[in-house]
C-alpha positions as CSV (number, residue, x, y, z in Angstrom):
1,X,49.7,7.5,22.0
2,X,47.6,9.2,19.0
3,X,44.8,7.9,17.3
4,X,44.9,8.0,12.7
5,X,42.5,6.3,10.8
6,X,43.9,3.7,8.6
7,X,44.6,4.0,4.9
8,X,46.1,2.3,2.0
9,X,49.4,4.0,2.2
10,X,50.0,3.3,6.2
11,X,49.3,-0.1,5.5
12,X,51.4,-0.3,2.3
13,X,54.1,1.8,5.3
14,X,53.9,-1.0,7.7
15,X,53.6,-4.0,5.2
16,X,56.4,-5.5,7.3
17,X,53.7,-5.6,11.0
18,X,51.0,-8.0,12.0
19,X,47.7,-6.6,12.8
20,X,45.6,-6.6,16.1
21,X,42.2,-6.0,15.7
22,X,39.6,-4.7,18.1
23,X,37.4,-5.6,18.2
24,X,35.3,-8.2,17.4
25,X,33.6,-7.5,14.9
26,X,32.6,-9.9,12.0
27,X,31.0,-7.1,9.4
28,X,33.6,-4.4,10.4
29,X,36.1,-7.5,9.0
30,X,34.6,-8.3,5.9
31,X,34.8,-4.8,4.6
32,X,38.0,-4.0,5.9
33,X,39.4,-7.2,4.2
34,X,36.8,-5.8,0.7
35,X,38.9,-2.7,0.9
36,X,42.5,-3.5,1.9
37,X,42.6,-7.4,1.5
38,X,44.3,-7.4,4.8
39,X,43.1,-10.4,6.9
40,X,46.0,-12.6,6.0
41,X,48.3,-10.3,8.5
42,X,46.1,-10.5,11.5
43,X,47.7,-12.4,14.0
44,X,44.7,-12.0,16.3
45,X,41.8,-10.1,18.3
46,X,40.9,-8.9,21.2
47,X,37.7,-8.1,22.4
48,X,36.1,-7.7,26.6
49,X,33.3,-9.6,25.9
50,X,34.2,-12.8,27.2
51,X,31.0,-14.0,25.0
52,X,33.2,-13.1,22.1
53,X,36.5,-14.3,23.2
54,X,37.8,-17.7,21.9
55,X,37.5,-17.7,18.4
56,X,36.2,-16.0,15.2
57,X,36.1,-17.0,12.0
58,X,36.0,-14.6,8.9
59,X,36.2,-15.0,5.2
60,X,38.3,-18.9,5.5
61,X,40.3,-17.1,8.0
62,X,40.4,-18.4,11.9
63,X,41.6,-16.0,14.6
64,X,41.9,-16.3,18.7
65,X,40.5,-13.4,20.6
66,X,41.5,-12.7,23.3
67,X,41.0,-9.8,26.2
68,X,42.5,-6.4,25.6
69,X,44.8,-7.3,29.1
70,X,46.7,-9.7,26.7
71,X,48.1,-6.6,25.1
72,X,50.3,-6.4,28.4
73,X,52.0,-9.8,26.6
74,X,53.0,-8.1,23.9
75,X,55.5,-5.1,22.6
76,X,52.8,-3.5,21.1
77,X,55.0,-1.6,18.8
78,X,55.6,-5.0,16.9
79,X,52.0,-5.2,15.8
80,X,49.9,-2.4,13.9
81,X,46.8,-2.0,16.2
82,X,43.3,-1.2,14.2
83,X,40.3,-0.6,15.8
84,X,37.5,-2.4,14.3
85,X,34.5,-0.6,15.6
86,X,32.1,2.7,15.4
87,X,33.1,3.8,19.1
88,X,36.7,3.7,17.9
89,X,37.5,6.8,20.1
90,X,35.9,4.6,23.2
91,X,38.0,2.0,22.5
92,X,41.1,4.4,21.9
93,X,40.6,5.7,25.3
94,X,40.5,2.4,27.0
95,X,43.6,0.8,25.3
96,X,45.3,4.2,26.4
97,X,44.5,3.7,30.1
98,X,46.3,0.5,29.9
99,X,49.4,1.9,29.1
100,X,52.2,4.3,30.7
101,X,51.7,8.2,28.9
102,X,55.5,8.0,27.6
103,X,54.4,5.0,25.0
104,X,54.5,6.6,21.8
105,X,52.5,4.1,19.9
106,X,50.1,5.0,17.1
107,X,46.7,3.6,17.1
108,X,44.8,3.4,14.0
109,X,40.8,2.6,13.0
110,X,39.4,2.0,10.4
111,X,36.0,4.0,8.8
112,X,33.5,2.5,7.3
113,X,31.4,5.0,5.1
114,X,29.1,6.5,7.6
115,X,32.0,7.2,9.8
116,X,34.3,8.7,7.4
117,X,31.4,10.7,5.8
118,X,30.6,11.7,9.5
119,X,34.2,13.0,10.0
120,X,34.2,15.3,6.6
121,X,30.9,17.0,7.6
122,X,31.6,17.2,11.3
123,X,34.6,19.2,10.6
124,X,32.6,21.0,7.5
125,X,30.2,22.6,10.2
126,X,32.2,22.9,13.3
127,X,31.8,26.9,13.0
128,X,27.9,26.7,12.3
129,X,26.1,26.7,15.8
130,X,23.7,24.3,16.7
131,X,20.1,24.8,15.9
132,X,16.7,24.0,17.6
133,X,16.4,20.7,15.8
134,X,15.7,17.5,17.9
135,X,16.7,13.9,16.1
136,X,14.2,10.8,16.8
137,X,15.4,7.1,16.0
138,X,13.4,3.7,16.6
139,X,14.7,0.7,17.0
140,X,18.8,-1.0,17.0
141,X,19.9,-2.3,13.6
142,X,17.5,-5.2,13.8
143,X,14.6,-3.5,14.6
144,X,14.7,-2.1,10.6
145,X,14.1,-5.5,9.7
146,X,10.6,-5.7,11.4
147,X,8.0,-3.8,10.6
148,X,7.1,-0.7,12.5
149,X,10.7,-1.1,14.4
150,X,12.3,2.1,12.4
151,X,9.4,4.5,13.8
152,X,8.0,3.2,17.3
153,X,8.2,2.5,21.0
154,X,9.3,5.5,23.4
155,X,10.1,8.0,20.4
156,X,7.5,8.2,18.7
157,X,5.7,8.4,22.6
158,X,7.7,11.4,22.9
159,X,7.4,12.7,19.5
160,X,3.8,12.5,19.5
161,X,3.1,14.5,22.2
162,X,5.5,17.2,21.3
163,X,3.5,17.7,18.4
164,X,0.5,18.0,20.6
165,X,1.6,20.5,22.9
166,X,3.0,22.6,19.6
167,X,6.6,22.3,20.3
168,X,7.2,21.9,16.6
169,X,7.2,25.4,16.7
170,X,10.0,25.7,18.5
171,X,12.2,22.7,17.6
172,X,12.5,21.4,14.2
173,X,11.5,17.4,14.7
174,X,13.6,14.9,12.5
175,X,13.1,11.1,11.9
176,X,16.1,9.3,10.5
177,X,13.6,6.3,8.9
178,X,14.6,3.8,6.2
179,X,11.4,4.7,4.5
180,X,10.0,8.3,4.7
181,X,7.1,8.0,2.1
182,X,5.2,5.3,5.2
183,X,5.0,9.0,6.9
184,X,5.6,12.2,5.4
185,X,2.1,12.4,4.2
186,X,0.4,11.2,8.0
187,X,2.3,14.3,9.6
188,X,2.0,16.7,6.6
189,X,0.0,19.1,8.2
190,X,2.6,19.6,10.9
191,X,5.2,22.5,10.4
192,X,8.7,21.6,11.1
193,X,8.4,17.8,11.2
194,X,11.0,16.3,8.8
195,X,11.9,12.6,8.0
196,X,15.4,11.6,7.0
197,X,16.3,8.6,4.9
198,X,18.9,6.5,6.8
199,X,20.2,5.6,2.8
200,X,21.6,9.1,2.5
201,X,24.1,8.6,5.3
202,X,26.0,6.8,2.8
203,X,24.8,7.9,-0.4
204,X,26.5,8.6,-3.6
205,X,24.2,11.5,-4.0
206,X,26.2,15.0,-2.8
207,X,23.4,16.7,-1.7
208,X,21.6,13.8,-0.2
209,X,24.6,13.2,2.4
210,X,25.1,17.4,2.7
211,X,21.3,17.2,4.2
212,X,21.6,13.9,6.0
213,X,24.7,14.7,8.4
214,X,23.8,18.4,8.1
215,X,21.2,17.2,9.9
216,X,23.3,15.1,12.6
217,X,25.8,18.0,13.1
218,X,24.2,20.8,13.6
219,X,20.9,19.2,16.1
220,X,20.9,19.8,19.7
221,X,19.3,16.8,20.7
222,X,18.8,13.2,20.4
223,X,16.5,10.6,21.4
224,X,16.7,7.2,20.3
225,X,15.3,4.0,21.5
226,X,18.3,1.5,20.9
227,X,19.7,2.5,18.1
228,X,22.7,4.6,19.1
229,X,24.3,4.3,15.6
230,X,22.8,7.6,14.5
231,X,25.0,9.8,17.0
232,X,27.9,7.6,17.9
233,X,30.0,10.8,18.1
234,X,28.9,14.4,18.8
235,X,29.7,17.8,18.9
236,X,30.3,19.5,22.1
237,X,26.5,20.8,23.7
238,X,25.1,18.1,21.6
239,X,22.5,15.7,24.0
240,X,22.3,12.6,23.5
241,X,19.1,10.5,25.3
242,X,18.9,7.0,25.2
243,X,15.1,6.1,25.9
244,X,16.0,2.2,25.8
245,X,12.1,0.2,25.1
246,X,11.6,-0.5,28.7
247,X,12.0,-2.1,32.1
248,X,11.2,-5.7,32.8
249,X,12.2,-8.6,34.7
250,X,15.2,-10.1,32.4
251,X,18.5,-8.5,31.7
252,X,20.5,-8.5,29.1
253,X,22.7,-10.5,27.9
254,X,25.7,-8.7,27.1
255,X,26.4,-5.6,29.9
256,X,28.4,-2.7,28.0
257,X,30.1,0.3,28.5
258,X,27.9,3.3,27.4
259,X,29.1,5.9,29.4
260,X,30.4,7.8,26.1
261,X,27.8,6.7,23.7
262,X,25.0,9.1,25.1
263,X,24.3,11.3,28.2
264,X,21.2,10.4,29.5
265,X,18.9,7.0,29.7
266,X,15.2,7.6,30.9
267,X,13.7,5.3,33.4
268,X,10.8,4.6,35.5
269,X,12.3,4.3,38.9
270,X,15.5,4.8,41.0
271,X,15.8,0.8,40.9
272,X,15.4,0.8,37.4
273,X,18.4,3.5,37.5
274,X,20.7,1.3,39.7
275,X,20.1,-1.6,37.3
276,X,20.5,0.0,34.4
277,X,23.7,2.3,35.8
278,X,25.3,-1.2,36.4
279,X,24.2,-3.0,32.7
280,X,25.3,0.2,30.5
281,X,28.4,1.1,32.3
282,X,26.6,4.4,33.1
283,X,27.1,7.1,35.7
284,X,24.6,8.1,38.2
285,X,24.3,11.7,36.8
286,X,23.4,10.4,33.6
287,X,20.3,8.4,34.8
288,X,17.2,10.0,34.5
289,X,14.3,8.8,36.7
290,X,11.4,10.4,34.2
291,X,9.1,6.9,33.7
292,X,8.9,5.7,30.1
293,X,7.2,7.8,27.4
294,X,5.1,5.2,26.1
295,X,3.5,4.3,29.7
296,X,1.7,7.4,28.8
297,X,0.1,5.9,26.6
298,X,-1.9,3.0,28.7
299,X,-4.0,6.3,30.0
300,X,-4.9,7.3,26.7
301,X,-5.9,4.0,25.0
302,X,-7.1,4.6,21.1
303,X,-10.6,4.8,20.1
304,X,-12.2,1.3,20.9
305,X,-13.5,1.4,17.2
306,X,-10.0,-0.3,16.5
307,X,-11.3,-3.6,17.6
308,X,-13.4,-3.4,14.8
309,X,-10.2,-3.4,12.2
310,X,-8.5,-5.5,14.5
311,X,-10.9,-8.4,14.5
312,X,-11.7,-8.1,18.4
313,X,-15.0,-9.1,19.0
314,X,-17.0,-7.4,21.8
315,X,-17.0,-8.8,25.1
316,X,-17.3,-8.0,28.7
317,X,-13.9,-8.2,29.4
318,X,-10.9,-8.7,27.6
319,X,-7.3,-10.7,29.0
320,X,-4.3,-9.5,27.0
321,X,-1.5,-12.5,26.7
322,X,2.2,-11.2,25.7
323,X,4.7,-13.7,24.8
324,X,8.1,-12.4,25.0
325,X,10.6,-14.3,22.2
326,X,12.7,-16.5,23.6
327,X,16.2,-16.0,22.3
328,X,18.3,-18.6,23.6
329,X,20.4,-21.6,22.3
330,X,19.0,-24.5,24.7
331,X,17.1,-27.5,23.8
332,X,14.1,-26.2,25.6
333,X,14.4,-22.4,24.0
334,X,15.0,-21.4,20.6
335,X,15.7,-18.6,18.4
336,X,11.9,-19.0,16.4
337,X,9.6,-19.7,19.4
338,X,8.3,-21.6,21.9
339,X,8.8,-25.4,21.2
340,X,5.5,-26.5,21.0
341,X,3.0,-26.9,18.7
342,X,1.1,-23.4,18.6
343,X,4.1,-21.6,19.5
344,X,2.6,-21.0,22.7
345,X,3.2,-21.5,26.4
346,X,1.0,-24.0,28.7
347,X,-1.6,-23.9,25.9
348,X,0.8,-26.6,23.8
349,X,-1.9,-27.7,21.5
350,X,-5.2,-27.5,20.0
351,X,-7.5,-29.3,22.5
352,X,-6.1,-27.0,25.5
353,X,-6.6,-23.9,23.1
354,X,-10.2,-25.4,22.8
355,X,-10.7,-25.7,26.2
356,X,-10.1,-22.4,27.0
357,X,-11.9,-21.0,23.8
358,X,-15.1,-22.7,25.3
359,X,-14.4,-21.1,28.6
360,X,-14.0,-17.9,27.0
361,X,-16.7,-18.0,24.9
362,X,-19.4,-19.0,28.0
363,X,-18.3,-16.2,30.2
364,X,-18.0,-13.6,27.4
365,X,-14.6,-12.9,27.5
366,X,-12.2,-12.7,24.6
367,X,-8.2,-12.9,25.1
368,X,-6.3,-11.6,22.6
369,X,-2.6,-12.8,21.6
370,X,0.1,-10.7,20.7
371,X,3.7,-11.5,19.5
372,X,6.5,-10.3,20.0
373,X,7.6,-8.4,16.5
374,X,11.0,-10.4,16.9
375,X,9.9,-13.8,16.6
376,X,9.9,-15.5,13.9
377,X,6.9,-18.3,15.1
378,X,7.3,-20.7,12.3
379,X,4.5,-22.4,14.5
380,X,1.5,-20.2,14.1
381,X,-2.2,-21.1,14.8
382,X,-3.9,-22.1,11.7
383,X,-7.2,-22.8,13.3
384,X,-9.7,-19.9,13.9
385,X,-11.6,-19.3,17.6
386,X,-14.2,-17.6,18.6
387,X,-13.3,-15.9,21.9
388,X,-9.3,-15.9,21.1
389,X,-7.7,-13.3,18.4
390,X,-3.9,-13.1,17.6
391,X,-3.0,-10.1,16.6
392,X,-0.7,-9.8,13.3
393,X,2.1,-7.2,13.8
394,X,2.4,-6.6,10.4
395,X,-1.3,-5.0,10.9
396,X,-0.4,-3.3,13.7
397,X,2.2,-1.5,12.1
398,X,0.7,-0.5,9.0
399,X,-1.8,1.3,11.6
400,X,1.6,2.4,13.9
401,X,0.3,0.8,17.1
402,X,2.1,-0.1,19.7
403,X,0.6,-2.5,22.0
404,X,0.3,-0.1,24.7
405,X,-2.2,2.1,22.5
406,X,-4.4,-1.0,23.5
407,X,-3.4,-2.3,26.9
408,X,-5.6,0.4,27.9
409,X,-8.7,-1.9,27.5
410,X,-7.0,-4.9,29.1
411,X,-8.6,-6.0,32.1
412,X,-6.2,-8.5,33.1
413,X,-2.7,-9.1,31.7
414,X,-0.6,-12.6,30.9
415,X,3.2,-11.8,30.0
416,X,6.2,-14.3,31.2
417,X,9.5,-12.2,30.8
418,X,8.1,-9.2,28.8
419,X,8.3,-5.0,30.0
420,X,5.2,-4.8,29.0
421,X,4.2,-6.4,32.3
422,X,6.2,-3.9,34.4
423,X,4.5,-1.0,32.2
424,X,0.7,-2.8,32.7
425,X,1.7,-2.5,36.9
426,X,1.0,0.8,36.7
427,X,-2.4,0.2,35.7
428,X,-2.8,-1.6,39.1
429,X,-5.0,-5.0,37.6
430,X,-4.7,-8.6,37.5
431,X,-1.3,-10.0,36.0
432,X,-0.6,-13.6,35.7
433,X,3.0,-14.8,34.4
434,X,3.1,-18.0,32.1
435,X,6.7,-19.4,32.8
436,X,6.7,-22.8,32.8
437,X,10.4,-22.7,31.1
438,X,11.8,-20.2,33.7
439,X,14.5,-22.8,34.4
440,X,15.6,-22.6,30.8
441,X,15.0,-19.3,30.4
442,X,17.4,-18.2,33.5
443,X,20.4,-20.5,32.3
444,X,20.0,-19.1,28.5
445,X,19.3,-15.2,29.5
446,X,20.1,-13.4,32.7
447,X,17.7,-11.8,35.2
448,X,17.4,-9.2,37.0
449,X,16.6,-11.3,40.2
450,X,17.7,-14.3,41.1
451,X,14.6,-14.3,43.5
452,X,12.2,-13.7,40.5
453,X,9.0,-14.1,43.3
454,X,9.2,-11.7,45.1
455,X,9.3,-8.8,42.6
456,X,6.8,-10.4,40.1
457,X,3.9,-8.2,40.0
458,X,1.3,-10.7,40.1
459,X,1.0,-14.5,40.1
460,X,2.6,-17.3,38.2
461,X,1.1,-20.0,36.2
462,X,2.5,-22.7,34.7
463,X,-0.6,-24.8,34.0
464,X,-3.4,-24.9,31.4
465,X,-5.3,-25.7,35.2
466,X,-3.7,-22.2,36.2
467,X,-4.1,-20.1,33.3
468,X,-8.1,-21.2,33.6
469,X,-8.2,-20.5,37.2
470,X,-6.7,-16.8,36.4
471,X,-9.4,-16.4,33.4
472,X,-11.7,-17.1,36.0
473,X,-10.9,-14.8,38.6
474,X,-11.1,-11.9,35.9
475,X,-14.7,-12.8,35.0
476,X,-15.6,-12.8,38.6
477,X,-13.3,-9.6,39.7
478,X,-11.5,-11.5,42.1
479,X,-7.8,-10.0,42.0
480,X,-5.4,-12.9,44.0
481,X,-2.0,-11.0,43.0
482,X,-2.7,-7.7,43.9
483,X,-1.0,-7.4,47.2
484,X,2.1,-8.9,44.9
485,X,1.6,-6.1,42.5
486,X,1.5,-3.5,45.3
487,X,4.5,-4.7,47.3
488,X,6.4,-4.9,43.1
489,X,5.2,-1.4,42.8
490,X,6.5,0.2,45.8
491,X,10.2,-1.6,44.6
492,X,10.3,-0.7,41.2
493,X,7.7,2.3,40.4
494,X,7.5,5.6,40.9
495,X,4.5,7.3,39.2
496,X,1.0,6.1,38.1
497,X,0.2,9.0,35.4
498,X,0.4,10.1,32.3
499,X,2.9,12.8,32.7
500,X,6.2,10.9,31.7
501,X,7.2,12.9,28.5
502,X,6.4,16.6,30.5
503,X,8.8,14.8,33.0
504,X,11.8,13.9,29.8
505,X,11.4,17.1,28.3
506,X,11.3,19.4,31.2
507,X,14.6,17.0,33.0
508,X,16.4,18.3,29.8
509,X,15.0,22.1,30.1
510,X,13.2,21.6,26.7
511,X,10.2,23.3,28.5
């Protein structure tokens, strides 16, 4: 077998074939079928993902998928076989494996702009050696559409502090952003710092896409948090790091294969690594047991003048409540939020929100609501309290801070399904979990453990009786879930310091 990538001619060749395509898909289809007008020849797709198996529908066109093992049903030298994705040598290598080495089949893909533009300047700069230049990328493909997602989480961690212990000196330090004017002037005064308009990967501008994959080919090292679309191929000595935005208690919904997509993935403990080995498809050599970047930060909390800007009044202690979004497709979870009224769990309504304002409020405590930057909350508060703040991501990102540049100051956390739990452990105080819908929420998205209690980190409420009870306890310093969080610790920590990026950097010989 050999791998081409499609073109109008081999098409125009093979007029006379039906097309497979793999895999699934949906915006790969719609500009294939914008450049070649070729979706009336498919005869079908296949795809792994039995989430994405059945059938697809593209452009009035309706096509059963199918898994690549129904290519054994076939004579695949009936069909023309196009690989419809970035990782089309991935996928070349796996349809390969299926078949004896004498099979002489061609197998084509097709490049979308970034890919072929990738491919020209690959092979442009193969002879120019790789330089002491170090990539950083936020966020998958949907976290652009948020704000902060494009320059946040366990990158910037990292970034930041190698521009605190100077190592801009040694390493030129590129952001690929979508919008480089939010930050060239905040990090102007930095040497060798550099930030790189996504837009020019596909540019019409010559010089713009020179610089941009210039950029890609030539730099020894990458560290994204998601968004693996940057570096989906590499030169050899090229490393790629996959910093993923953390460890918690739910899964994901989808495992994959990502055994060729990068070389390393950080986490915070040897579970973590066994976990994550098994949801990425990864080997055990390419697991490294570092901790997160940002759970540095919860030991370096910003300057408490920020409550100031951020509308937090003082108070003698402070409870921090994370919502995690619920992305699910049941009646009880939706896309938006939480189905009641304030978008909130257990506190459903006004009069319980009043009830434990006033509690709040007499014991001088404030607790301050955060989002998650995903959800869309159609169902926000509208009514103002004294002793409860929500903060507004959009103003948290204008200020790039992530919420554990404040968790710092929390003296008790409530999370349900969030990392952000698992990172506040470390910080060894009270943590309640609000999940009331944990039923729904394991039938919509998978967990880690099917017995969720005894690796919470702290105690569960699923009353406004409960979440009282906990606010409570924090006034008075009584700490009911601690031996929970100590007996969670020993299973899924490793470190409580501040030394995870020393621990990155020097794993990859950096320093």
């Amino acid at each position: 077998m050999n791998l081409m990538e499609i073109n109008a001619c081999i098409l125009e060749e093979l007029m006379d074939k039906k097309i497979i395509l793999c895999v699934n898909v949906k915006g790969y289809f719609q500009e294939l079928d914008k450049k070649y007008h070729v979706l009336n020849r498919v005869a079908f797709v296949v795809d792994n993902y039995d989430r994405k198996q059945g059938y697809t529908e593209c452009e009035g066109y309706r096509f059963p998928v199918y898994s690549f093992d129904y290519l054994n049903n076939i004579n695949i030298d009936d069909y023309l076989i196009l690989i419809t994705s970035e990782y089309y040598e991935e996928v070349y290598r796996q349809i390969k494996g299926m078949f004896p080495d004498h099979i002489n089949t061609t197998i084509y893909h097709y490049a979308d702009a970034r890919i072929h533009y990738y491919n020209y300047f690959s092979n442009k700069f193969k002879e120019k050696p790789l330089e002491n230049k170090i990539i950083f990328c936020s966020g998958a493909k949907k976290a652009y559409n948020i704000e902060s997602g494009e320059f946040d989480d366990n990158s910037l961690a990292l970034f930041e502090y190698m521009l605190e212990n100077k190592l801009n000196m040694t390493y030129q330090l590129v952001w690929v952003v979508l919008h480089p004017e939010k930050y060239t002037q905040k990090y102007s005064q930095y040497e060798n710092v550099y930030f790189l308009p996504y837009r020019w990967s596909e540019s019409k501008d010559t010089n713009e896409r020179r610089t941009y994959y210039e950029n890609i080919c030539l730099a020894k090292y990458f560290f994204f948090t998601q968004a693996t679309d940057i570096a989906t191929h590499r030169r050899e000595g090229q490393i790629r790091v996959q910093l993923w935005h953390g460890q918690g208690i739910k899964s994901r919904a989808l495992f994959t294969h990502d055994e060729y997509r990068y070389e390393y993935m950080t986490v915070m403990s040897e579970k973590y690594g066994d976990l994550h080995a098994e949801i990425f498809g990864l080997r055990q050599d390419q697991i490294l047991v570092t901790g997160n970047p940002k759970q540095d930060w919860l030991y370096h909390p910003l300057d408490k003048r920020i409550f100031d800007v951020l509308g937090i009044p003082k108070a003698d202690k402070y409870v921090f409540w994370l919502p995690t979004m619920r992305d699910s497709k049941t009646e009880v979870l939706s896309d938006d939020s939480i189905n009641s009224d304030t978008g909130l769990s257990i506190l459903e309504d006004e009069c319980q929100l009043d009830r434990v304002n006033e509690q709040l409020r007499q014991s001088n405590m404030v607790l301050v609501i955060k989002r998650h930057p995903f959800e869309k909350c159609n169902t926000h508060m509208v009514k103002t309290y004294s002793n409860i703040v929500i903060l507004d991501n959009t103003m948290l990102s204008d200020r790039n801070i992530h919420i554990n540049r404040l968790l710092g100051y929390a003296d008790a956390l409530i999370s349900d399904y969030s990392s952000a739990a698992i990172d506040y452990m470390l910080l060894d105080r009270p943590i309640a979990f609000a999940i009331p819908d944990l039923d729904a929420y394991k039938s919509s998205r998978k967990l880690h453990f099917d017995n969720l209690g005894e690796w919470l980190p702290g105690i569960q409420i699923t009353t406004e009786s409960q979440f009282c009870d906990f606010i409570k306890e924090v006034r008075d310093g009584v700490d009911s879930g601690k031996k929970l969080r100590q007996n969670a610790f020993k299973k899924l920590g490793k470190w409580r310091d501040d030394n995870n990026c020393k621990r990155v950097l020097e794993a990859l010989h950096i320093i």
